[in-house]
Structures are given as C-alpha cells and as structure tokens.
N, C-alpha and C positions, 0 to 999 in steps of 0.2 A: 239135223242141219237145217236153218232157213230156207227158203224157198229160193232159187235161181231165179237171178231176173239179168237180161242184157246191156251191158254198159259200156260207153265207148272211151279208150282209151287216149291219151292226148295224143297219140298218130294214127288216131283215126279208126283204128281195125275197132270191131263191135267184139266185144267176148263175155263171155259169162261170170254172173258176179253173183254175191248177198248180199242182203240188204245187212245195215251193221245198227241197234241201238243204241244212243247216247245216255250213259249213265249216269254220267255227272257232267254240269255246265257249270262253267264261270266270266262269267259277258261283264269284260273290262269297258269302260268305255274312253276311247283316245280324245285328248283334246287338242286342236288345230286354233290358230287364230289366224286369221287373216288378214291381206291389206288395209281391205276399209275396215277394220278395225271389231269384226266379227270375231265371237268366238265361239267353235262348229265344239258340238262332244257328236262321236263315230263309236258305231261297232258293230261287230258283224254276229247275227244270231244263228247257227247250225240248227235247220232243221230237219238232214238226213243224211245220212252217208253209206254207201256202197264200197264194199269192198272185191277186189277182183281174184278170181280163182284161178293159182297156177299162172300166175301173171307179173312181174316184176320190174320194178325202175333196175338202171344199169347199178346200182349200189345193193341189189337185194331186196330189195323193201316192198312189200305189196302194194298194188296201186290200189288209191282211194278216188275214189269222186264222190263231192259233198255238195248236199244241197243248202246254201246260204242264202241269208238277206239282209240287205246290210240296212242300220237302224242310225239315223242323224235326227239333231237336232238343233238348231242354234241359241245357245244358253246364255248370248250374254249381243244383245244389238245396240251399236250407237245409235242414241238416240236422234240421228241427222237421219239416217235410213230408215226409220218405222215412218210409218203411212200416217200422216199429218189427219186428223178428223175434221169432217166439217163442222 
C-alpha cells in the first residue's frame, strides 16, 4: 500500500489518506469569449490527487482531494486592445 500522508477533508476534520497516481490524462481545453470581444481557451491540468482512507461523501464515494492548476490563454484579441507600438 502507498505511503499515508494527511489530508483535510471539506469540513475541515484532518484524516489519513494516499497519495493516488494519474494514469492517463486528457486536458480539453474550454473556449470562453468575452464582452470586449476576447476569446480566452481554459483548462485545468491535475497534478495530484489524494485519496481518503475509510472516509466517505454522503453517497459512498471516497473522498479525493486534487492538486490542480489551472492553464489560460487568450487565443484570439481584438485588435482595439493590443498595446499600440511606438
């Protein structure tokens, strides 16, 4: 079994978890456009996640806590908002 490391659950109480590795990744990326006429691509990359021991949401489910970062970019700027050169 992994090594136990401590993790805290969304109400708060600290309990004992594993660490869990990421087998397989698939990093969609969301497109958003915006008022002034931006358009953002979003996504969120998983770089860890914990799993909780003997620990469960009200439907059964093991608690997870994941370490994420989330990854933007602005793919598409009117040209009214880029920084005019001198």
């Amino acid at each position: 079994m992994a090594e136990q490391i401590k993790m805290t659950l969304p109400d708060g109480r600290v309990v004992d978890g594993v660490a869990v590795g990421i087998k397989e990744s698939t990093e969609r990326w969301s497109e958003f456009e915006l008022d002034d006429g931006t358009k953002m691509k979003i996504k969120v990359t998983l770089v860890g996640a914990m799993r909780a021991i003997s620990e469960y949401d009200p439907g059964g489910l093991p608690w997870y806590q994941l370490q994420m970062v989330p990854v933007f970019t602005p793919a598409e700027v009117p040209s009214a908002l880029k920084k005019k050169e001198n």
